[in-house]
N, C-alpha and C positions, 0 to 999 in steps of 0.2 A: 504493500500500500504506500503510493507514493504520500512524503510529509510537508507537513507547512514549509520547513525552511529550503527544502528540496525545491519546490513551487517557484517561490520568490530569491533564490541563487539563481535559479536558470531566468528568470526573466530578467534579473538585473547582467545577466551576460546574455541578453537579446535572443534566449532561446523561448519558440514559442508553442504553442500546440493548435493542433486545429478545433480544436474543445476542451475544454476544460465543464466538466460535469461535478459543482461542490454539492454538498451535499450533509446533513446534517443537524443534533438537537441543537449545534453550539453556533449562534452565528456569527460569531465575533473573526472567528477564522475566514468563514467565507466570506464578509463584508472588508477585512483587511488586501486579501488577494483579489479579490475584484476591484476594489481600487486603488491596490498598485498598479493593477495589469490598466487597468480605465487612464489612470493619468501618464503611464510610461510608452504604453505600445505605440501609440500616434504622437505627432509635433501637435501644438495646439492649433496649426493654421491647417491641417489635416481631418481636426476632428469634427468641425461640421460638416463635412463631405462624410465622413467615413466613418464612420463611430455613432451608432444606432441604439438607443437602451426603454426596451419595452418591460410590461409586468404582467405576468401571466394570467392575469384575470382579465387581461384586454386583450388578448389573442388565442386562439389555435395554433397548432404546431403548423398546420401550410402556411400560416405567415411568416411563422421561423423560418421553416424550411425556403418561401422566395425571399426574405430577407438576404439566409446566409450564401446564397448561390448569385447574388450580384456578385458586379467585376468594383473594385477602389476604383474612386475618383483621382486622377494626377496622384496616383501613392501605392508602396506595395501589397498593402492590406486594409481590409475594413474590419470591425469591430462590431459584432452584436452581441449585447449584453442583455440578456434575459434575467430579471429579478421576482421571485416569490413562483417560479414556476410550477411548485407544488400546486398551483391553482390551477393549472392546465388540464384541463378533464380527458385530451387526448395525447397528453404527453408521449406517449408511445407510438406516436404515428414520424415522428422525428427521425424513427429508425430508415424510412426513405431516403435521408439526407447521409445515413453513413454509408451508402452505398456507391454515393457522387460526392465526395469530403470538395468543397472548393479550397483547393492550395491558400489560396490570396484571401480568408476569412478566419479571422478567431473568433470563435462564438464562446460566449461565457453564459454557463446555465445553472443559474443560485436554486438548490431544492432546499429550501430551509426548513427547521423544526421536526423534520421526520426523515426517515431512511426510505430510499424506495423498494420496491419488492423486486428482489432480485434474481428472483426464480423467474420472472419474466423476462421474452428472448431479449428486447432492447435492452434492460440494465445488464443484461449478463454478457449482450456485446458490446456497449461504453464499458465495461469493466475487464475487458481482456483485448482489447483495440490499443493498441500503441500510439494511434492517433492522438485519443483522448486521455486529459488527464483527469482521474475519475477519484477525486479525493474526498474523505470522511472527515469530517468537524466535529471530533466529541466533544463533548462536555469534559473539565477536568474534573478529578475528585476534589475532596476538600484540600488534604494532605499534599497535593500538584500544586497550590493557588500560590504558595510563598517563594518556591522554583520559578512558577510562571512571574512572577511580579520582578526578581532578583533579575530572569536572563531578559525581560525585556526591557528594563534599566539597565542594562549593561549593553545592551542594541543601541541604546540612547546613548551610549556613552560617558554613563553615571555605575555606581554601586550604592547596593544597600546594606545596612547590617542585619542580621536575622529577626534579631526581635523588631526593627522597624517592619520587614516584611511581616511578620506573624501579625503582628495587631493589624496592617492592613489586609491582612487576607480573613480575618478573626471579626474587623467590624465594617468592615466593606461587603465582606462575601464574597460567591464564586461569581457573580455578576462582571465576565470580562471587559464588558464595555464601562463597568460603573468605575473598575479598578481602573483602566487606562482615563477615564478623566481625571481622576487622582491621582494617578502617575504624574500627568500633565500641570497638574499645580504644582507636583512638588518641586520636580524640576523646573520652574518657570526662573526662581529665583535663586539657581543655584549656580555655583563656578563651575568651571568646565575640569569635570573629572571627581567633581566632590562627592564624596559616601553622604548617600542619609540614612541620617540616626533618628528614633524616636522623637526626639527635637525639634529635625524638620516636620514629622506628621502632627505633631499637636500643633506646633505652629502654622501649618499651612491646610489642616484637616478638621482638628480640632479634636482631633484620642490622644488624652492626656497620657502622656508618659508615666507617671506617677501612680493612676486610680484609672487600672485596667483591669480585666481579668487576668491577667500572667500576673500583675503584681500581687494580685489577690490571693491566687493559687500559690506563689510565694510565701506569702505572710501564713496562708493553710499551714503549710511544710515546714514553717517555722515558731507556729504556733503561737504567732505574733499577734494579741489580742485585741490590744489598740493600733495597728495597720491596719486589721481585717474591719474594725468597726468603720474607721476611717474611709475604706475604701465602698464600705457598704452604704455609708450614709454620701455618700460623691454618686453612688450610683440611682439613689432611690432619688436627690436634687436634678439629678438626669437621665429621666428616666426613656427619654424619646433613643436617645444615645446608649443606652444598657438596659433593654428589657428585660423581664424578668425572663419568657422563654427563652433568649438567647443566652443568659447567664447560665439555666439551668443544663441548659445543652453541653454546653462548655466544656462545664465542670465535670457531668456525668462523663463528658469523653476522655477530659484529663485522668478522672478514678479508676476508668476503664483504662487506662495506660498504664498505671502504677499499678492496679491488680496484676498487668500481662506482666509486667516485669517480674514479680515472684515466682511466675513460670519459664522466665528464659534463662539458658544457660550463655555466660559468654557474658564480655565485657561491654562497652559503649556503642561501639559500633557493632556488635549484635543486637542491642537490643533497640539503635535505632533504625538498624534496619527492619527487623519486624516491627516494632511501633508504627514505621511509614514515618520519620519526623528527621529534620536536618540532627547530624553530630550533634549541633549545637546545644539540642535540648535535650542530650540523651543523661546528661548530668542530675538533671533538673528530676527528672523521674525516675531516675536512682536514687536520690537523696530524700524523695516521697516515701518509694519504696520501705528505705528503713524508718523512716517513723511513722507508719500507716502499717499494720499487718493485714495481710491476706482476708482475717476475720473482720477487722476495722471496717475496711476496703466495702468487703460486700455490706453493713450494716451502711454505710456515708450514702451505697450506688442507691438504697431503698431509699433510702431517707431524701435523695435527691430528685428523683422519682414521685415522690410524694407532695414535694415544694413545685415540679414542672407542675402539679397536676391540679395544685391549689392556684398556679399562675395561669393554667386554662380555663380557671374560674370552678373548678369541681369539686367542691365540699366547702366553700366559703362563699361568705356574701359580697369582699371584695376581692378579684382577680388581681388588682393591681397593687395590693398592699404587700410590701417590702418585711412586713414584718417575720413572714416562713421564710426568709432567705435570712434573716439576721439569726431566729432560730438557730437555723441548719450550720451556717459559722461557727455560733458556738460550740453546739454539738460537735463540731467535726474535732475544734482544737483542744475540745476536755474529754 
């Protein structure tokens, strides 16, 4: 399966294909390569002759199909760009069009939010055709988001430090388009080649360095009683910024890390490799590990479990009161 950066290397050395077929839940990949390919293939004084961009709820596939079979105007190639064509209710009739590929046409065909059925003959021929490039756009897991966010500041020609990455992958989410507008602040204001730290995110995001969740999980592990009150009462004053479900999520994934750890044999980087988490935090739930036991562990995951379920409004009269989560701190650290 060809990959993202495979895509956009050969187009930045002017290699091209006669299709390109994305496809996919994640669209942030297929909206990135469709407009690299959109603003690089043609000159700008090219692209109103030659460069065409429909949406699949306003055509049939014979309009593709006479589109992509014109000759360029004054130029070696034309461009047609098909978007949301999951909406094309004949999509499979396109399969005429790879029988006569026009040399001198790059057709870009976005299938976004679903996979197509690929037991049928057209997808199973875009998918073994050399012609087309027939790419998948998954989704990443959670555990991908801080990798993803790291090497694409490093594209930019920035770095990050890990735990700046974590809190943005931790209060942004796996939303790739949300994280790249926040990539785009952060670096607005930054020298050329400089790391951001935590510092840059509070200041240009506004996730407090100080009264996060990793600080919180900290002060758990430390059993630091007035940090954890500290950090709890930061969170109930904002509470739009630190809901109660996502704190409880969090946390149960963290206890679920330190539980695996009592089962793994092998030092840091074994157990960050099964956890799924950079080296970097493989310390972090080591050091849980020995002051949580195995028995602790499961009595916190119930108990944590109890508080998501009080935050979904289920055995109280208000969902949104803070107070099962000040609870559950104490509990955790006596």
């Amino acid at each position: 399966m060809v990959k993202f950066d495979e895509i956009i290397r050969d187009a930045k050395n002017n290699v091209f294909y006669p299709i390109y077929f994305l496809y996919g839940e994640e669209s942030f990949f297929i909206d990135e390569i469709t407009n690299y390919l959109e603003q690089n293939i043609l000159d700008e004084a090219s692209k109103s002759f030659n460069q065409t961009m429909v949406y699949g709820r306003d055509v049939v596939a014979r309009d593709i199909v006479d589109m992509a079979r014109r000759f360029p105007m004054m130029g070696n190639y034309q461009v047609v760009i098909v978007k949301e064509a999951q909406a094309i209710k004949d999509i499979e009739e396109l399969e005429i069009y790879l029988d006569n590929l026009m040399p001198s046409t790059i057709l870009i065909i976005n299938y976004k939010y679903k996979k197509p059925d690929k037991r049928k003959k057209f997808f199973k021929r875009l998918s073994k055709s050399e012609d087309v490039v027939f790419f998948e756009s998954n989704r990443l897991y959670d555990n991908q988001i801080p990798r993803w966010i790291s090497d694409t500041i490093k594209i930019m020609g920035y770095s990050i430090n890990p735990m700046a990455a974590a809190l943005l992958s931790e209060y942004i989410g796996n939303d790739l388009n949300n994280l790249a507008n926040e990539i785009g602040k952060l670096i607005i204001n930054l020298k050329e080649g400089e790391q951001i730290s935590e510092v840059h995110v509070e200041e240009n995001i506004g996730i407090s360095k100080d009264f996060n969740i990793f600080e919180l999980q900290k002060a758990l592990t430390n059993r630091d009683a007035l940090k954890t009150q500290r950090i709890v009462q930061h969170f109930e004053a904002n509470p739009k910024e630190h809901p109660l479900q996502m704190l409880t999520v969090v946390l149960n994934n963290f206890f679920v890390k330190v539980y695996t750890v009592h089962h793994v044999k092998g030092g840091a980087k074994d157990i960050a490799s099964e956890l799924g988490i950079s080296p970097f935090f493989a310390n972090d739930y080591i050091k849980a590990a020995k002051v949580f036991s195995a028995k602790k562990i499961e009595k916190i995951i119930s108990e944590i479990r109890e508080v998501d379920l009080k935050a979904r409004g289920l055995g109280i009269t208000d969902g949104t009161s803070y107070g099962p989560l000040k609870e559950l701190v104490f509990n955790i650290i006596n």
